[in-house]
C-alpha positions in Angstrom: 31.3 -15.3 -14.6 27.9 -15.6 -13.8 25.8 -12.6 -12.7 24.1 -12.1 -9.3 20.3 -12.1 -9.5 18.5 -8.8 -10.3 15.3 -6.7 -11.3 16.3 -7.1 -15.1 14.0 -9.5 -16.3 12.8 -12.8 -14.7 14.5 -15.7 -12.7 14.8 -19.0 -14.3 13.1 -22.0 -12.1 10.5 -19.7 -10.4 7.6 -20.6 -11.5 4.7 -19.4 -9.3 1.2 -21.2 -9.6 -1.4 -18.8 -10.7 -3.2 -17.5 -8.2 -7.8 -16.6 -8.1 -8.1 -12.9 -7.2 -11.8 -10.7 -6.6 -13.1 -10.3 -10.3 -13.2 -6.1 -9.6 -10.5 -4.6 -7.5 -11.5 -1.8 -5.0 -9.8 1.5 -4.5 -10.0 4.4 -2.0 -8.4 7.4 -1.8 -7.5 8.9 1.2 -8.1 12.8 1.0 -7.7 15.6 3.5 -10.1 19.0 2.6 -6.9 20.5 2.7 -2.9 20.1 2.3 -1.5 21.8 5.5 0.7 20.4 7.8 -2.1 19.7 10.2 -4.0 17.9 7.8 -0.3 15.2 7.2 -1.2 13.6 10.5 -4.3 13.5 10.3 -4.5 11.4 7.2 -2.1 9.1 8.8 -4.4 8.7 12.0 -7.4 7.7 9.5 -4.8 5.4 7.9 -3.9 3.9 10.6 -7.7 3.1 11.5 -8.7 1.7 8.3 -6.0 -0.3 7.8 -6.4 -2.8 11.1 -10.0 -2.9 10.3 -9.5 -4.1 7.2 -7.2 -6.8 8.7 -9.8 -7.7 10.9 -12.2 -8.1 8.2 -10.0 -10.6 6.3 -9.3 -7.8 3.8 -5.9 -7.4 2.6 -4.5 -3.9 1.9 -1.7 -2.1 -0.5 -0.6 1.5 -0.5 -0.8 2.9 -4.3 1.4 5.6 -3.6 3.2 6.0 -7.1 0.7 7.6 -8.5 0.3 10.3 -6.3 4.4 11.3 -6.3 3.8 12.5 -10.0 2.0 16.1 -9.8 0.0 16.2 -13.3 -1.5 12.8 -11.8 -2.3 14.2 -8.2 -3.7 17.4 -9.7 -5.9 15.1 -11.3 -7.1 13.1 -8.1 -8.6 16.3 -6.7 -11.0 17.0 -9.5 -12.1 19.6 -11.9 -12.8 22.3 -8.5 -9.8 21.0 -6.5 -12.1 20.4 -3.0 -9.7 17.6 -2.0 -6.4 17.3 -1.2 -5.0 13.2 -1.8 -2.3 11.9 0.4 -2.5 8.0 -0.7 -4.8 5.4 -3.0 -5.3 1.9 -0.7 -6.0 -0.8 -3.3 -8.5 -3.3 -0.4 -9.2 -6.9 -1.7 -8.3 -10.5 -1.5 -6.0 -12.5 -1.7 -3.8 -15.6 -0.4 -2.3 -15.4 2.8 1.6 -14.1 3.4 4.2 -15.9 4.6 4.8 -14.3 8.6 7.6 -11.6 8.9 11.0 -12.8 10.2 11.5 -11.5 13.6 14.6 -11.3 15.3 15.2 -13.6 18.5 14.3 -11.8 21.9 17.1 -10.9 24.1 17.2 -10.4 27.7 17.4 -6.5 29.4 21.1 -5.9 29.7 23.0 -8.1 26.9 
C-alpha cells in the first residue's frame, strides 16, 4: 500500500533549483506602545499600509508570527523596560516571483 504524501520528510522527484536571495535579511517588528484592545486594530491598519507599499516597491513580505505566540520569546521583544508591546515580526526582502493565486471563475448575479 503505498502512503499519501505528507510533512514527514521530503518528496522524491522534487528537486527545486537553488535559488540567489539578499546576502542580509531585513526584519521589523510591528509594536503598539501598548497591548489594549484599541491598540489590535491599530497595528493591523499600519499592517495593512506597509505591506502594499512594500509590494509596490518590488519588496516581497512574510509574517514571522511564531515567534511572538510563545510568551518567554514576546516578553523578550519588548525589552529590558517593557515600552513596547509586539503584535508581529515582517521579514521584507527579495525574492523570485510567485506563481498567481487560483481564482475561482466569475459567475453572473443570480445563479
Amino acid at each position: 500500500m503505498r502512503r499519501p504524501p505528507g510533512f514527514t520528510g521530503p518528496l522524491r522527484g522534487l528537486h527545486l533549483p537553488a535559488l540567489r536571495f539578499e546576502r542580509h535579511t531585513q526584519v521589523a517588528l510591528l509594536w503598539t506602545a501598548h497591548d489594549r484592545r484599541a491598540d489590535w486594530p491599530r497595528a493591523g491598519q499600519a499592517l495593512e499600509r506597509a505591506l502594499p507599499v512594500a509590494t509596490r516597491h518590488g519588496v516581497r513580505t512574510s509574517m514571522l508570527h511564531q515567534a511572538l505566540e510563545w510568551p518567554d520569546l514576546r516578553a523578550a521583544m519588548r525589552g529590558p523596560w517593557r515600552r513596547c508591546s509586539p503584535h508581529v515580526l515582517i521579514r521584507f526582502g527579495y525574492g523570485p516571483d510567485g506563481g498567481r493565486t487560483p481564482r475561482a471563475p466569475a459567475r453572473p448575479k443570480g445563479n
